[in-house]
Z-matrix of the N, CA and C atoms (Angstrom, degrees):
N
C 1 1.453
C 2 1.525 1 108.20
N 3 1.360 2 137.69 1 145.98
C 4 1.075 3 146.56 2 -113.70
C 5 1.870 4 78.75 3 -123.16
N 6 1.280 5 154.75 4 163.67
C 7 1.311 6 162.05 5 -139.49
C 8 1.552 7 90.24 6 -112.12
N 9 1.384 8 132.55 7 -68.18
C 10 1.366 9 168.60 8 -178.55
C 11 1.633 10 106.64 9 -43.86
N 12 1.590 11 100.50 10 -56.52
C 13 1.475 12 93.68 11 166.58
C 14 1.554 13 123.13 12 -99.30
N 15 1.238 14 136.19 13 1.32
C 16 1.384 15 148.92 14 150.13
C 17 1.330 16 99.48 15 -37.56
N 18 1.940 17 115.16 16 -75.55
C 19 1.180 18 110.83 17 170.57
C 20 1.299 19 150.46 18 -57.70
N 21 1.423 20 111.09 19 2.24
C 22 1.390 21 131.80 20 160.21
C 23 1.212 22 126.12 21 -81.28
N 24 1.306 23 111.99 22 -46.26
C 25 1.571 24 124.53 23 157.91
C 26 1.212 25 105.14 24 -57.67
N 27 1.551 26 134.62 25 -44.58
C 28 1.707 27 97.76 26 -157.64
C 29 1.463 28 106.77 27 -102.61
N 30 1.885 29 110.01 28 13.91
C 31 1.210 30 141.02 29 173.27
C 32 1.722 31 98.10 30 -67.50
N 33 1.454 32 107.13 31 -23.54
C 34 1.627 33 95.89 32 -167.69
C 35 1.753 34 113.95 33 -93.52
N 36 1.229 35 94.64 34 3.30
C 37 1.890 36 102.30 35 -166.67
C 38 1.358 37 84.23 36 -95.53
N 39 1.643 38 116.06 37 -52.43
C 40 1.829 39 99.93 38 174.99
C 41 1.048 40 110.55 39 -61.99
N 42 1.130 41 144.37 40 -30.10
C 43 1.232 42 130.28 41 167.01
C 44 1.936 43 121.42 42 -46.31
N 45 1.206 44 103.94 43 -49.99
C 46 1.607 45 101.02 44 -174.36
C 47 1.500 46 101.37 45 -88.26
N 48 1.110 47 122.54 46 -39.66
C 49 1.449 48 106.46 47 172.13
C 50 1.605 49 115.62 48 -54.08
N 51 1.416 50 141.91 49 -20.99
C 52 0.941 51 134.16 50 172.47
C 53 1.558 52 100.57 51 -73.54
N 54 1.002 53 123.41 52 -55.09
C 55 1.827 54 128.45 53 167.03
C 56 1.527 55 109.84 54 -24.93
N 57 1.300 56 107.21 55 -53.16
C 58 1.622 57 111.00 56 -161.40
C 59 2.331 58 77.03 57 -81.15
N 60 0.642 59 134.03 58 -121.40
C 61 1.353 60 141.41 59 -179.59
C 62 1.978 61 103.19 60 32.83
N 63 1.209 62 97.68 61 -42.45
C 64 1.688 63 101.32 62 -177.62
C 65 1.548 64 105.59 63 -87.72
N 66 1.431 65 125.70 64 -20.00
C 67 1.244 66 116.24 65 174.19
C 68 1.181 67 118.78 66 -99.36
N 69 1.817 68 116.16 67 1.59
C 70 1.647 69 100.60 68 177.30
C 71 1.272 70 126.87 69 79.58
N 72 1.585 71 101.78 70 34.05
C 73 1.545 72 112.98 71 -156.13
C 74 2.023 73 103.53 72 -86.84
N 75 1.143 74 125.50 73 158.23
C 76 1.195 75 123.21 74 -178.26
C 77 1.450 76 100.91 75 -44.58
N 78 1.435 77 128.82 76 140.71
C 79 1.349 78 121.96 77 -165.15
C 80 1.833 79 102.73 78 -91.00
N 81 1.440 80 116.27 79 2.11
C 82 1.260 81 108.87 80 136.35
C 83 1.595 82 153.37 81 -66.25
N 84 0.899 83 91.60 82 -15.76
C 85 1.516 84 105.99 83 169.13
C 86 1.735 85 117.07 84 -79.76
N 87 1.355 86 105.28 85 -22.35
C 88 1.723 87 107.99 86 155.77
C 89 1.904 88 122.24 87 -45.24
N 90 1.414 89 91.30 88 -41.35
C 91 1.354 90 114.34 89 -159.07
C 92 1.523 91 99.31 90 -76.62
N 93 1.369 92 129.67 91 -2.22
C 94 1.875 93 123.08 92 -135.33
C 95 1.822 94 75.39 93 -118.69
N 96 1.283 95 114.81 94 172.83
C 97 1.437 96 130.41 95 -161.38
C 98 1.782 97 81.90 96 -112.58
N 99 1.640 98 138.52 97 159.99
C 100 0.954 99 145.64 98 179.05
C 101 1.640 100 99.69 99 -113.34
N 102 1.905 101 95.34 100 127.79
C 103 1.284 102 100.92 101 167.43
C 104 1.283 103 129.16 102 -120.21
N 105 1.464 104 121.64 103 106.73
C 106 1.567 105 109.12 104 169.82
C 107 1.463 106 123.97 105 -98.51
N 108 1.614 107 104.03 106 143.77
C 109 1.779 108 98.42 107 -148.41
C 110 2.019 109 68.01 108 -113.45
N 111 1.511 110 107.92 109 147.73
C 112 1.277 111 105.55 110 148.82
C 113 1.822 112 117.15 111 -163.85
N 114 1.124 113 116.35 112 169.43
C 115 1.382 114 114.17 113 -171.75
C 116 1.736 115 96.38 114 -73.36
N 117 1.618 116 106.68 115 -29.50
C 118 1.819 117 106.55 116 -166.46
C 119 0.788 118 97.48 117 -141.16
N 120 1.754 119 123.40 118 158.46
C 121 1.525 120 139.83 119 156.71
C 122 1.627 121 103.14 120 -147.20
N 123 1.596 122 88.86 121 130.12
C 124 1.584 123 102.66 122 161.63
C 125 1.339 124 98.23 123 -112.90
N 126 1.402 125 104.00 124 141.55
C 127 1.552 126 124.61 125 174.96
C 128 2.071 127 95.18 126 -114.69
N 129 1.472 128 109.89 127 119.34
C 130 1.612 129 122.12 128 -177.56
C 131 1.461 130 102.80 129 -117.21
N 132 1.698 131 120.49 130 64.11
C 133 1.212 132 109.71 131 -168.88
C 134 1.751 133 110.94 132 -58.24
N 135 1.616 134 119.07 133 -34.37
C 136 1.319 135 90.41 134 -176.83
C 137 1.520 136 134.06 135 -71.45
N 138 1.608 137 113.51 136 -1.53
C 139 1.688 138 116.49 137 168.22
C 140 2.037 139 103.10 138 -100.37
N 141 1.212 140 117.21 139 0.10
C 142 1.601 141 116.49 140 172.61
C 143 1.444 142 75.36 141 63.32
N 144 1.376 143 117.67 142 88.70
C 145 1.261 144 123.17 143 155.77
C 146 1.815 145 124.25 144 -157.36
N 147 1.244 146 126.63 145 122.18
C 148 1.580 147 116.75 146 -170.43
C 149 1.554 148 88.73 147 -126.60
N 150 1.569 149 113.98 148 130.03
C 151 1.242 150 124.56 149 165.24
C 152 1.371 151 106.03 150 -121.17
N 153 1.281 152 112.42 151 133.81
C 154 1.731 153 130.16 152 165.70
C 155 1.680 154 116.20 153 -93.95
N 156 1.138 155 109.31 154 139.83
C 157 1.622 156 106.47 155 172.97
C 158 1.555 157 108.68 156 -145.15
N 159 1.140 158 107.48 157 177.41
C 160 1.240 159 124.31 158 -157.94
C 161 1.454 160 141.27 159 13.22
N 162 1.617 161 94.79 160 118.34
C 163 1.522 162 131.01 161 -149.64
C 164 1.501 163 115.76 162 45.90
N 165 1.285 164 118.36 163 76.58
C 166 1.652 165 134.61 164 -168.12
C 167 1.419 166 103.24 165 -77.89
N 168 1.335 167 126.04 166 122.22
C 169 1.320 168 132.99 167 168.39
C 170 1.124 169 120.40 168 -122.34
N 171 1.394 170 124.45 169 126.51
C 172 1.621 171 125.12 170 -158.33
C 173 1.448 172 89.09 171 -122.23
N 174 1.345 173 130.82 172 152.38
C 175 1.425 174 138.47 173 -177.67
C 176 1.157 175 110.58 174 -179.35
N 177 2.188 176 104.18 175 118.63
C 178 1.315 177 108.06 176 171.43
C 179 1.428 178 104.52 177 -150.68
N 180 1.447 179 113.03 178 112.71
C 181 1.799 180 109.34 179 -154.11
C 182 1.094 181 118.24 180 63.60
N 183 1.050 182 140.53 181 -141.42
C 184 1.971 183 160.12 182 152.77
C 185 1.387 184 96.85 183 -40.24
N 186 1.013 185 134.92 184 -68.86
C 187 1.651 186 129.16 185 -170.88
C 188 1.356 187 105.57 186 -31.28
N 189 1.084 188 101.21 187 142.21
C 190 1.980 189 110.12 188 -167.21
C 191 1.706 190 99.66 189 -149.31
N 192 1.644 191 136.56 190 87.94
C 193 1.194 192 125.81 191 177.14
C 194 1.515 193 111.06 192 -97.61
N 195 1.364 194 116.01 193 103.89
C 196 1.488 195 106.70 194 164.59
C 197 1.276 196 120.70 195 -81.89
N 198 1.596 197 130.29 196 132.09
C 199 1.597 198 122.97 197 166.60
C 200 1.517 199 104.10 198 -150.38
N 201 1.133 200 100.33 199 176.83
C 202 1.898 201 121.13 200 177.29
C 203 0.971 202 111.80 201 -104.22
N 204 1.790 203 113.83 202 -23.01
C 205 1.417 204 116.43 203 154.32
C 206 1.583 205 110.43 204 -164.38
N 207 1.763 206 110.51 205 136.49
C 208 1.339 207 139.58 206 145.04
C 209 1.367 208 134.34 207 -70.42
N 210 1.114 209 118.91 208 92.69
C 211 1.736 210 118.10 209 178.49
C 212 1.743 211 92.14 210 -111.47
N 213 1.577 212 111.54 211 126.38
C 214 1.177 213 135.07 212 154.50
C 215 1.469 214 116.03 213 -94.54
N 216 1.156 215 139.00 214 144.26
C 217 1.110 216 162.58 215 106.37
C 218 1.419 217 160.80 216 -70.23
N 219 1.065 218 126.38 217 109.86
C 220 1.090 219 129.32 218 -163.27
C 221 1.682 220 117.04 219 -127.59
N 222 1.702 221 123.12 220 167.34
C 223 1.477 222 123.59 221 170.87
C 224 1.612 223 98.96 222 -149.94
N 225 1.334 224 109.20 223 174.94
C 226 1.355 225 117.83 224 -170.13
C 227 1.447 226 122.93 225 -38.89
N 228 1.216 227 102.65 226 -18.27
C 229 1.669 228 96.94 227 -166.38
C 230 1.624 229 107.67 228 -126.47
N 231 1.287 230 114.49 229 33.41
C 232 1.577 231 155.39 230 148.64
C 233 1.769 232 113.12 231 121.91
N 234 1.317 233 92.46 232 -129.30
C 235 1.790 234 107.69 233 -178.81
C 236 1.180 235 103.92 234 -88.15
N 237 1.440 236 99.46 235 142.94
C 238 1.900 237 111.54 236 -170.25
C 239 1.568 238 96.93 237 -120.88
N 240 1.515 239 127.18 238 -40.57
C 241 1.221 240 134.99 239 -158.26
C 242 1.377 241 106.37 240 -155.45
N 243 1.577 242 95.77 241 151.91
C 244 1.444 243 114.95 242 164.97
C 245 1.618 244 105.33 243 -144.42
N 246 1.411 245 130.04 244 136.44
C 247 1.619 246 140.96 245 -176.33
C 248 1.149 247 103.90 246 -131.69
N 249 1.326 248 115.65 247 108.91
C 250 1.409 249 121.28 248 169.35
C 251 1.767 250 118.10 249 -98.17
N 252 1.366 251 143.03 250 113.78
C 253 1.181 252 142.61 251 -126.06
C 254 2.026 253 83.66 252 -137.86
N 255 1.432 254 80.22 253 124.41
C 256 2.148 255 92.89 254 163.14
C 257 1.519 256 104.07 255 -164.77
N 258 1.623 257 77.51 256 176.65
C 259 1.977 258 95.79 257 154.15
C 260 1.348 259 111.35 258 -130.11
N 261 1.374 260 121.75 259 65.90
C 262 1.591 261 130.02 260 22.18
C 263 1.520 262 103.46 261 -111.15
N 264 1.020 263 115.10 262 150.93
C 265 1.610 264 115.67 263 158.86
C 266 1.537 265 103.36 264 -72.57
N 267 1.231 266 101.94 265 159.69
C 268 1.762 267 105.03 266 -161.99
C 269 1.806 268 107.85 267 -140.22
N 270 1.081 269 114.60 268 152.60
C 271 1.627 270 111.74 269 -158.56
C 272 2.023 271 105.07 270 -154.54
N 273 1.076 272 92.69 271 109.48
C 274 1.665 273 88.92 272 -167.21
C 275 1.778 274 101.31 273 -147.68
N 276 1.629 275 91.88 274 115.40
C 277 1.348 276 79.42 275 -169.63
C 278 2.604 277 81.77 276 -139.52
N 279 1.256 278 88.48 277 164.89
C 280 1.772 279 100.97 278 171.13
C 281 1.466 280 116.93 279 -95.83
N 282 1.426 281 126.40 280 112.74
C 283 1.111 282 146.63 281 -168.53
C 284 1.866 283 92.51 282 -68.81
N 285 1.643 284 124.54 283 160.36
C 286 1.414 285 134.70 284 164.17
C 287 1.581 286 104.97 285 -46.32
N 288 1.795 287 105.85 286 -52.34
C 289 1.627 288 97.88 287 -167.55
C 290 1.687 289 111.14 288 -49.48
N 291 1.531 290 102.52 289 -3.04
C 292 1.721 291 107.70 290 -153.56
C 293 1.465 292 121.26 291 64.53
N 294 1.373 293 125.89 292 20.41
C 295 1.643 294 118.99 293 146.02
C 296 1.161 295 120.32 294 -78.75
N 297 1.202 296 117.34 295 140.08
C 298 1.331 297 135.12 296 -179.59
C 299 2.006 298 97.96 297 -63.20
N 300 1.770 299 111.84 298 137.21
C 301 1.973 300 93.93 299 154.74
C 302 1.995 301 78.40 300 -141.03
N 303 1.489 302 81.92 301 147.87
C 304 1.444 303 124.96 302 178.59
C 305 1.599 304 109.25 303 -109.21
N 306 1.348 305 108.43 304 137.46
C 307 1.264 306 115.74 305 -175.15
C 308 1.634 307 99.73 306 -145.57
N 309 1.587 308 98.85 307 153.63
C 310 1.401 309 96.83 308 164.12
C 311 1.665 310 101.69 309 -164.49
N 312 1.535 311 107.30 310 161.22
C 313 1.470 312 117.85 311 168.19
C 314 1.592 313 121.94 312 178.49
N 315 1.072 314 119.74 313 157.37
C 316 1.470 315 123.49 314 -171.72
C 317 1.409 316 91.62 315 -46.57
N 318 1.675 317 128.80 316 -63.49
C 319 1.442 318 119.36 317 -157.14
C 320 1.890 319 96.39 318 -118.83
N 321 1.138 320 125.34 319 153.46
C 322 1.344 321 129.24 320 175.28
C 323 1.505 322 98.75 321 -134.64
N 324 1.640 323 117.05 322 130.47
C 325 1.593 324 116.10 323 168.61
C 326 1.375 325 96.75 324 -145.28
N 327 1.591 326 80.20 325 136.75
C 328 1.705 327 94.49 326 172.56
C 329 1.476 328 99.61 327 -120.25
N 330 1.421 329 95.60 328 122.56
C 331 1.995 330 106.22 329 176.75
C 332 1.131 331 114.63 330 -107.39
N 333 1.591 332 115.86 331 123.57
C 334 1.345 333 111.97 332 -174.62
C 335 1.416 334 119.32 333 -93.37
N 336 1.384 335 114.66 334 30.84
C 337 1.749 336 115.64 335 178.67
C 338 1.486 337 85.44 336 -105.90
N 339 1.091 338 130.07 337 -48.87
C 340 1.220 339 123.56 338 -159.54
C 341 1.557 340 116.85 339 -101.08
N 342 0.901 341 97.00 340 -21.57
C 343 1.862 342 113.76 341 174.16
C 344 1.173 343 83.00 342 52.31
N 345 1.582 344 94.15 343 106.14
C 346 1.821 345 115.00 344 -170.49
C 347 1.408 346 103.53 345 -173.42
N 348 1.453 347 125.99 346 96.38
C 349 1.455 348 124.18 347 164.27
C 350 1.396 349 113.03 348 -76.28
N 351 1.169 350 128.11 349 139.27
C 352 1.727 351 127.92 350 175.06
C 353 1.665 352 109.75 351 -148.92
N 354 1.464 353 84.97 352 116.33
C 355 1.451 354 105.77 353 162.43
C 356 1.434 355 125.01 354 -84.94
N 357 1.628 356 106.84 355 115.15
C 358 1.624 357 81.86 356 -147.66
C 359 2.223 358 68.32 357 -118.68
N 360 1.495 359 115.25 358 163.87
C 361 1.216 360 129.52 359 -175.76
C 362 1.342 361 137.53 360 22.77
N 363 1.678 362 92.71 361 120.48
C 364 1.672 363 94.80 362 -149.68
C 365 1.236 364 112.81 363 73.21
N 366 0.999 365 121.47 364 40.43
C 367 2.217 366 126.91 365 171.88
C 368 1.749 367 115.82 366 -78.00
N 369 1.151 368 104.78 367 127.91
C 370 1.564 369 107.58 368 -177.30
C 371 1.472 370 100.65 369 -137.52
N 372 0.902 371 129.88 370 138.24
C 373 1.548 372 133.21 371 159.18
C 374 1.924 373 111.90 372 -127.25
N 375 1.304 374 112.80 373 126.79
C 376 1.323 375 125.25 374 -168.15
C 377 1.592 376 110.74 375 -129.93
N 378 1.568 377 105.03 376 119.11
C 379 1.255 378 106.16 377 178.73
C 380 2.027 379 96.45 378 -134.80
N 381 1.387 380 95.88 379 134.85
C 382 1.429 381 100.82 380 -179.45
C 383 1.773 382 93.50 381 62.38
N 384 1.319 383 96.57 382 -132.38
C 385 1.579 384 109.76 383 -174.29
C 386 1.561 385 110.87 384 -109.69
N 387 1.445 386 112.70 385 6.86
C 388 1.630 387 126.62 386 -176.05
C 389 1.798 388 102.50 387 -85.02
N 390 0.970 389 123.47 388 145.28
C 391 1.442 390 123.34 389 -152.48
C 392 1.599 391 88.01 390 -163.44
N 393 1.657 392 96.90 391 128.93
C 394 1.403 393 124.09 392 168.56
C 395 1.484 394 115.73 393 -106.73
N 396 1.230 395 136.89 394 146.13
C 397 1.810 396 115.40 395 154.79
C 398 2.127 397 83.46 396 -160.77
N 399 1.266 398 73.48 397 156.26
C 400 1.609 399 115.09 398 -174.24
C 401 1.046 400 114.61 399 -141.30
N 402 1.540 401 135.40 400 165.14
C 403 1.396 402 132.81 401 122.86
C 404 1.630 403 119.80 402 -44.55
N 405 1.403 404 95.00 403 -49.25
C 406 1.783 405 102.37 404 178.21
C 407 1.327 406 112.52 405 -108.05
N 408 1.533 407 138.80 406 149.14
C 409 1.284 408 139.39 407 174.74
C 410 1.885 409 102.35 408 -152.19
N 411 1.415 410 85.93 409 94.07
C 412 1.578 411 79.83 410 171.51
C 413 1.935 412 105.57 411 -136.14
N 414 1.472 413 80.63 412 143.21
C 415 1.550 414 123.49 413 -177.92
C 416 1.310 415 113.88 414 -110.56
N 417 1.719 416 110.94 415 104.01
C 418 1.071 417 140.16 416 172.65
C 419 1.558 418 112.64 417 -81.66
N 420 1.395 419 128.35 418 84.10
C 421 1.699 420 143.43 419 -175.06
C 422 1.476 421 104.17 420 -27.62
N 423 1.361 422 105.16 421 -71.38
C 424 1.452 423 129.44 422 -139.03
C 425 1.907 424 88.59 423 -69.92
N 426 1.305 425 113.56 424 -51.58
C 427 1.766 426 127.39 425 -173.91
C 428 1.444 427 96.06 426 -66.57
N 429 1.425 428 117.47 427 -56.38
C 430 1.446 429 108.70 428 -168.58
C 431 1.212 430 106.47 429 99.09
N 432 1.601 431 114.39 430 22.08
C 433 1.532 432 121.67 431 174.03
C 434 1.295 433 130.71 432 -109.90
N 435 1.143 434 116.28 433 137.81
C 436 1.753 435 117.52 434 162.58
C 437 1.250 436 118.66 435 -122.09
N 438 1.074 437 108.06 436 143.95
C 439 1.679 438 121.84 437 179.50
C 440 1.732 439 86.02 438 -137.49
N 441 1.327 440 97.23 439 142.62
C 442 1.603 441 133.07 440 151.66
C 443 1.375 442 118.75 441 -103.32
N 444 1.450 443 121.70 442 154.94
C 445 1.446 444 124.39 443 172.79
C 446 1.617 445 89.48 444 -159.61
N 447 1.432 446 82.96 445 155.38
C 448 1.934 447 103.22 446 -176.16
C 449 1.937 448 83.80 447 -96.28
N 450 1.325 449 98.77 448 -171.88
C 451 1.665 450 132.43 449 -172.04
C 452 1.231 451 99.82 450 -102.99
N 453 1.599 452 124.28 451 82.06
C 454 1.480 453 121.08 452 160.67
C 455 1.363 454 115.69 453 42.83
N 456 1.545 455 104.54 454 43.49
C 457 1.777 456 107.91 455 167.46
C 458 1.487 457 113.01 456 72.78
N 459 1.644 458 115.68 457 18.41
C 460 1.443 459 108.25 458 -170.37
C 461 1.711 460 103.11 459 -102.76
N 462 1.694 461 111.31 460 1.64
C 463 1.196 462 126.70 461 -160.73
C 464 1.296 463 109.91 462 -165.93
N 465 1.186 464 126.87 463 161.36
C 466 1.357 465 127.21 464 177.61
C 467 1.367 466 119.38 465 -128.31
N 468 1.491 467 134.53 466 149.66
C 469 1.371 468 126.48 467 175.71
C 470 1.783 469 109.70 468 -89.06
N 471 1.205 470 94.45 469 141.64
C 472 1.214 471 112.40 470 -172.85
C 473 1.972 472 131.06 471 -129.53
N 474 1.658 473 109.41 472 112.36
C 475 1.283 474 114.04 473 -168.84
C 476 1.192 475 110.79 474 -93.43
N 477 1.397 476 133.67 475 144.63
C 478 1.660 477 112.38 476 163.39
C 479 1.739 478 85.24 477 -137.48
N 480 1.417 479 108.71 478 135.43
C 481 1.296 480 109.02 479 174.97
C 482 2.142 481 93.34 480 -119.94
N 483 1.170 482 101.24 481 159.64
C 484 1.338 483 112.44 482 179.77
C 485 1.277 484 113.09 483 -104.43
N 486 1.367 485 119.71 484 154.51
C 487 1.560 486 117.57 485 -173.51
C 488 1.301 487 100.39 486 -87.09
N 489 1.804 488 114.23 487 150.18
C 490 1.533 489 122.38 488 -156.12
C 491 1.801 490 118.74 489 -60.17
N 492 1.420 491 103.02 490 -21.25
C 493 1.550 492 124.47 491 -159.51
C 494 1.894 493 88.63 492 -87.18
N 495 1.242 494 125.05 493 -29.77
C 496 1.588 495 143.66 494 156.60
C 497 0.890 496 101.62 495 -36.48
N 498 1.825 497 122.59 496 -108.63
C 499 0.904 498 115.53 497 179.67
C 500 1.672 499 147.33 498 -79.48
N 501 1.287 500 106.07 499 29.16
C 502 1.623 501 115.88 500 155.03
C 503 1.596 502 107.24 501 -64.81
N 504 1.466 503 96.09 502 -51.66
C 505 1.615 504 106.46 503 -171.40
C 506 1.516 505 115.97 504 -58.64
N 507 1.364 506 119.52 505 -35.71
C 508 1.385 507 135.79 506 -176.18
C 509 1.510 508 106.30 507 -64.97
N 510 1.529 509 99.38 508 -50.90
C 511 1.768 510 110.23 509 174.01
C 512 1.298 511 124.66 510 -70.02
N 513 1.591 512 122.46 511 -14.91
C 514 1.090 513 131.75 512 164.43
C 515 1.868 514 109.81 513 -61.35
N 516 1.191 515 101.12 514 -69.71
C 517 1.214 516 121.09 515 169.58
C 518 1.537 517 126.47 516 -43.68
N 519 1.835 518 107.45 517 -23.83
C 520 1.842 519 101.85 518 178.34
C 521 1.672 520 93.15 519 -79.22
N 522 1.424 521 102.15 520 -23.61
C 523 2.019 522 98.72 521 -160.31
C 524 1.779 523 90.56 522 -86.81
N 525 1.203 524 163.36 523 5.61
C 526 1.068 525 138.37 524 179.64
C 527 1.605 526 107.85 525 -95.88
């Protein structure tokens, strides 16, 4: 393996471990080796770029990335990006409290200048039985914020939270 792309590859585990760090992931999953399974990889050292395709599986602890395609990016002064591409790309990883949150969307990017995940078309985020979707869903790490937005009024964002006596029962029911 070539020096240049070694460091691109192992450019991509810092990459998701910084991911898992903004979501609060069991702090075991720091500890877990990162796996991406894929049918393809192009390595484009002169744009610092490695894309994986078909049926892309990323896995490190609980973190679970399904896509059709992974393009990483990176520049001298490390990882800038990660784009995870489906119908839907899918994102499921176990929070510290130990709840499970589920995510999904046509495109998923996690930017590491801004520490900013965005689910951008077809966006859903699912925790317990509480369910978000947007056109847009972005999660600001560092603030601890999300905002949703629809598509110029062609759609609307939509919350449904369940009453607590709900989902106890639901959670009873994932653990049996």
């Amino acid at each position: 393996m070539i020096p240049k792309q070694r460091i691109l590859l192992l450019s991509v585990s810092s990459l998701l471990a910084l991911s898992l760090n903004g979501a609060h992931a069991k702090e075991s999953d720091y500890n877990q080796a990162v796996t991406i399974d894929a049918g393809r990889q192009l390595v484009e050292l002169a744009d610092n770029k490695v894309t994986f395709t078909d049926k892309v599986v990323v896995k490190q602890g609980t973190l679970d990335v399904r896509a059709s395609k992974l393009v990483v990016i990176r520049n001298d002064k490390g990882l800038q990006s990660m784009t995870a591409y489906g119908a839907p790309a899918t994102y499921y990883q176990v929070l510290d409290s130990g709840e499970p949150i589920r995510a999904q969307a046509n495109q998923i990017n996690y930017d590491i200048t801004s520490r900013t995940m965005t689910l951008l078309n077809n966006a859903q985020i699912k925790q317990n039985d509480n369910i978000v979707t947007g056109y847009r869903i972005r999660y600001f790490i560092d603030k601890e914020q999300m905002e949703a937005e629809s598509q110029g009024g062609q759609d609307r964002v939509t919350t449904v939270f369940l009453p607590e006596k709900q989902q106890k029962s639901t959670k009873d029911e994932a653990q049996k």
